[in-house]
N, CA and C atoms as a LAMMPS dump frame, in Angstrom:
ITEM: TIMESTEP
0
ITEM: NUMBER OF ATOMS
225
ITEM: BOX BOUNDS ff ff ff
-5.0000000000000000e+02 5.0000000000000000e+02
-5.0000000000000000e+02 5.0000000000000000e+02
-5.0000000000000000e+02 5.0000000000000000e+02
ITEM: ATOMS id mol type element x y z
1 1 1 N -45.263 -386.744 -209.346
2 1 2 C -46.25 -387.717 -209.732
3 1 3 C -46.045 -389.028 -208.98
4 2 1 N -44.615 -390.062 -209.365
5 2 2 C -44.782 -390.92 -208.087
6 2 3 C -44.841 -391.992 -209.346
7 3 1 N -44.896 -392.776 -208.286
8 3 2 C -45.193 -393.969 -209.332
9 3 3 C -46.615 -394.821 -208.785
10 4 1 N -47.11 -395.546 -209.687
11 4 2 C -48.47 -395.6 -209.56
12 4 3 C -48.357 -397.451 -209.537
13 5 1 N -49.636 -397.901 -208.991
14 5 2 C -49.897 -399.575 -208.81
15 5 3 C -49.686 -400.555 -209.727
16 6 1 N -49.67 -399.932 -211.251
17 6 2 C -49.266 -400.991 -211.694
18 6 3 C -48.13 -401.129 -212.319
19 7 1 N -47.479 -400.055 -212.01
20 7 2 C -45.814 -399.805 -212.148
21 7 3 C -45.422 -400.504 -211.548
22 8 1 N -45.421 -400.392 -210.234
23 8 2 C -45.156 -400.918 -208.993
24 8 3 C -45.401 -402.921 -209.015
25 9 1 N -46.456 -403.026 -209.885
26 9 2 C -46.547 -404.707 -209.585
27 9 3 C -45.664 -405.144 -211.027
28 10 1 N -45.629 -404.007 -211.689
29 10 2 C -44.813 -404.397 -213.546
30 10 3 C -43.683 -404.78 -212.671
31 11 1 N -42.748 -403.961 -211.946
32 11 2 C -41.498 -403.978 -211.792
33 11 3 C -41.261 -405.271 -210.445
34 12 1 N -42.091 -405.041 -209.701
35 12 2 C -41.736 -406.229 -208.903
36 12 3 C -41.751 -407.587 -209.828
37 13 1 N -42.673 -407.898 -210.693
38 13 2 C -42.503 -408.777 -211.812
39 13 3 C -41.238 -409.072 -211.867
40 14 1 N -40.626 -407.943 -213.011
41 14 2 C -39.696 -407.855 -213.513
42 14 3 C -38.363 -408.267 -213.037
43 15 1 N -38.301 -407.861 -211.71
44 15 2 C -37.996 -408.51 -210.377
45 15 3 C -37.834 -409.806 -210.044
46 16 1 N -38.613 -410.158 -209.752
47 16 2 C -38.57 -411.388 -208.828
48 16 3 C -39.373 -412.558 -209.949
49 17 1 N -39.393 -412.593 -210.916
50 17 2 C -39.525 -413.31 -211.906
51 17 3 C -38.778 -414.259 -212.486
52 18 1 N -37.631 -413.602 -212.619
53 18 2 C -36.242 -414.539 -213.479
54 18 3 C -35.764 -415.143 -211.978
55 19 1 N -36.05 -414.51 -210.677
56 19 2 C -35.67 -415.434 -209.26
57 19 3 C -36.196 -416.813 -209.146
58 20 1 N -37.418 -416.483 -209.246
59 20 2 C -38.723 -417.461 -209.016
60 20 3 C -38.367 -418.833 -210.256
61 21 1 N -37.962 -418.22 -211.125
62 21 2 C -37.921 -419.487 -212.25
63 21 3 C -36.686 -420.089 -212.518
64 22 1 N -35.604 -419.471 -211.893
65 22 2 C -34.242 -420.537 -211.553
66 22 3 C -34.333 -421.132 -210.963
67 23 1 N -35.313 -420.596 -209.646
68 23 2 C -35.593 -421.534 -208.625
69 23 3 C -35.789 -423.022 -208.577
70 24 1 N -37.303 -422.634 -208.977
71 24 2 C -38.356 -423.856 -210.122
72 24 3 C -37.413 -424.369 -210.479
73 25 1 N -37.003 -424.528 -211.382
74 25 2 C -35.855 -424.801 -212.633
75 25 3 C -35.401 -425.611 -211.945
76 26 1 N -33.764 -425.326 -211.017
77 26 2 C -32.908 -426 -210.194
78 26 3 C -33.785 -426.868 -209.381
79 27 1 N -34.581 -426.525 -208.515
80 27 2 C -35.415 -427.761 -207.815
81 27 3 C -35.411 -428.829 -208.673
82 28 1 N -36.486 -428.851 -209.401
83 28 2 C -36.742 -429.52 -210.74
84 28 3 C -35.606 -430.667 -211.361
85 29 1 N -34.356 -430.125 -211.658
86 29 2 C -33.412 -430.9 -212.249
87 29 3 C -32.469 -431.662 -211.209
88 30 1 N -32.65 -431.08 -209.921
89 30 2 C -31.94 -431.932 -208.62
90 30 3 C -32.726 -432.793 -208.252
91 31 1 N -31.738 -433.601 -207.184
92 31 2 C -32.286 -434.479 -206.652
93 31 3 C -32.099 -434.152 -204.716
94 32 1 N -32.949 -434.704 -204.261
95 32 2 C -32.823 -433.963 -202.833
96 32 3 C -33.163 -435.536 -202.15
97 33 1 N -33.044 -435.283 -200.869
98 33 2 C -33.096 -436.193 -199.889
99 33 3 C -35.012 -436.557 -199.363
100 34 1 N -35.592 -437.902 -199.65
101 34 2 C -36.535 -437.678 -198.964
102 34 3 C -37.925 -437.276 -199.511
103 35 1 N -38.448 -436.311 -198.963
104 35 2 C -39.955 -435.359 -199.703
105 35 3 C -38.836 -433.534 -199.918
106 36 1 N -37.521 -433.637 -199.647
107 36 2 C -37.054 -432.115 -199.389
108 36 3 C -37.679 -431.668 -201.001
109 37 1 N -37.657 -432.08 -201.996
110 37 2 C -38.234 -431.596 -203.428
111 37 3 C -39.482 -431.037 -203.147
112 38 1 N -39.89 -431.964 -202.762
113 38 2 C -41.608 -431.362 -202.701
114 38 3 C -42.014 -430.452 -201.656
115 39 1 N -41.011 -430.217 -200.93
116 39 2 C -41.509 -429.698 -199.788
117 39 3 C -40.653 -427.842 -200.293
118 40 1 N -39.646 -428.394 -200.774
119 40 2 C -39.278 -426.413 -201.663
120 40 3 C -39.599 -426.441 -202.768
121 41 1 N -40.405 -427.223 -203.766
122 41 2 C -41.303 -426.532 -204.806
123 41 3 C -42.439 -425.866 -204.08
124 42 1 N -42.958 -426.705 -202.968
125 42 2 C -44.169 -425.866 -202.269
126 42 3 C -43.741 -424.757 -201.764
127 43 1 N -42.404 -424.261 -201.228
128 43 2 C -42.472 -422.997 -201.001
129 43 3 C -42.388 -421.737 -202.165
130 44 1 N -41.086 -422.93 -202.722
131 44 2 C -41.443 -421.567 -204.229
132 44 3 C -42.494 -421.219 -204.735
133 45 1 N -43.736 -422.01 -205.141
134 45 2 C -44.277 -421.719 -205.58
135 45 3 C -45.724 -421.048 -204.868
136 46 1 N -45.873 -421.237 -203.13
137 46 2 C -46.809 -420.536 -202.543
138 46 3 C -46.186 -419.19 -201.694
139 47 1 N -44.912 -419.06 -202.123
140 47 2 C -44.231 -418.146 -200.959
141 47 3 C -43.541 -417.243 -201.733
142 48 1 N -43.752 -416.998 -203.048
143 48 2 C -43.228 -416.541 -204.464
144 48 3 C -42.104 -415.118 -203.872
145 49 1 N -42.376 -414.662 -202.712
146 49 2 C -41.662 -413.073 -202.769
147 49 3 C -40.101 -413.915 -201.804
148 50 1 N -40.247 -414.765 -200.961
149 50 2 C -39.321 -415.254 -199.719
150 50 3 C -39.152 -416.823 -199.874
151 51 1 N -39.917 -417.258 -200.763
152 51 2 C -39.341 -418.993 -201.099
153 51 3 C -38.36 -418.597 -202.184
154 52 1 N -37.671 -418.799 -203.035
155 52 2 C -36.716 -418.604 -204.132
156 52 3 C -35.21 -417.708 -203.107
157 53 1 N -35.406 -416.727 -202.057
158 53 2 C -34.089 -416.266 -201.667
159 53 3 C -33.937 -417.567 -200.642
160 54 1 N -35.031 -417.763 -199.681
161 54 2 C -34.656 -418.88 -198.799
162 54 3 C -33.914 -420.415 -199.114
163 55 1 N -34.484 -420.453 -200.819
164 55 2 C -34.17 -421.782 -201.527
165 55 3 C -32.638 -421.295 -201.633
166 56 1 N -32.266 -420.229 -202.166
167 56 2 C -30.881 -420.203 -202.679
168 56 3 C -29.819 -420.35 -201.365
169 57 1 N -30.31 -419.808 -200.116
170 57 2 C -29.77 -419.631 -198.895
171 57 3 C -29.348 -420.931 -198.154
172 58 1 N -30.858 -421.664 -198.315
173 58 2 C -30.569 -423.069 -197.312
174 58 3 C -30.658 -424.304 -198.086
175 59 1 N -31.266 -424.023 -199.144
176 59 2 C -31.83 -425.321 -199.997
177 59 3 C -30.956 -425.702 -200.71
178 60 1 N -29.927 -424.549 -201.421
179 60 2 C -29.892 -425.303 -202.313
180 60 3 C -28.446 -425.955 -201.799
181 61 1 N -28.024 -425.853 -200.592
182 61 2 C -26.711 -426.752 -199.911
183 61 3 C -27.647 -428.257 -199.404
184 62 1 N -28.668 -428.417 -199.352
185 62 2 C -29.544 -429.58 -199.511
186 62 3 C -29.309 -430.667 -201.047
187 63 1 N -29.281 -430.112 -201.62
188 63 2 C -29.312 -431.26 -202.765
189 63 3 C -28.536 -432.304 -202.629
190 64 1 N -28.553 -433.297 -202.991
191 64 2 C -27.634 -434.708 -203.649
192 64 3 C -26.68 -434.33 -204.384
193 65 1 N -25.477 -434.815 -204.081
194 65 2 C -24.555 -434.114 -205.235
195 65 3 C -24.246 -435.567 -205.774
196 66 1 N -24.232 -435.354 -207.308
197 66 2 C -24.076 -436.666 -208.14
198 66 3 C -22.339 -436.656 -208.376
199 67 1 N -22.577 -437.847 -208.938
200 67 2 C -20.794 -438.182 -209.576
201 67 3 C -20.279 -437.278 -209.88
202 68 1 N -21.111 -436.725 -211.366
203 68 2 C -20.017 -435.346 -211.944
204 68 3 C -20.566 -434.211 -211.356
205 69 1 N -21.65 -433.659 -210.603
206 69 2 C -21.493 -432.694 -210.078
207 69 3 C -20.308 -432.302 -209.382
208 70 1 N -19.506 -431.124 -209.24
209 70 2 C -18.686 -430.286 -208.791
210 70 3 C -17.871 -430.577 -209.121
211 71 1 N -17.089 -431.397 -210.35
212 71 2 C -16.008 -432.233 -210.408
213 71 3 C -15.806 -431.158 -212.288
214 72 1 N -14.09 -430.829 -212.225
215 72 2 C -14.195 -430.139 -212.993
216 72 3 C -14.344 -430.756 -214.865
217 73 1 N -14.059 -430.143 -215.246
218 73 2 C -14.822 -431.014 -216.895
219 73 3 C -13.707 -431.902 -217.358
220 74 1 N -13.709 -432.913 -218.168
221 74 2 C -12.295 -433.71 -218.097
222 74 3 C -11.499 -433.04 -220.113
223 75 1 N -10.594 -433.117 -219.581
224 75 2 C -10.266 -432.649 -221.47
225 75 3 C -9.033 -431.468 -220.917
């Protein structure tokens, strides 16, 4: 039988869904240099299958790193 079209778009969903919205997400709560924010929400959100791996790849070594970012917890 195979699998049929809207299997096929359920599961890519299913997929690349929880990618797409960490993405969003992390953009969102960083801070970046410039227009770089606006310029990788526009890919995430018009490039939905290859913006979110490219963000994790190149972008997200782009951000601003604040005071306590990377710094371990104090206690």
């Amino acid at each position: 039988m195979g699998i049929g079209l809207t299997e096929l778009i359920i599961l890519l969903f299913v997929i690349f869904a929880p990618i797409w919205f960490v993405a969003f997400l992390d953009i969102l709560k960083n801070d970046f240099k410039g227009n770089e924010k606006l310029i990788w929400l526009l890919v995430v959100i018009f490039v939905p299958f290859i913006g979110p791996p490219c963000y994790f790849f190149i972008g997200f070594k782009q951000k601003i790193r604040g005071k306590n970012q990377g710094s371990p917890p104090l206690g």
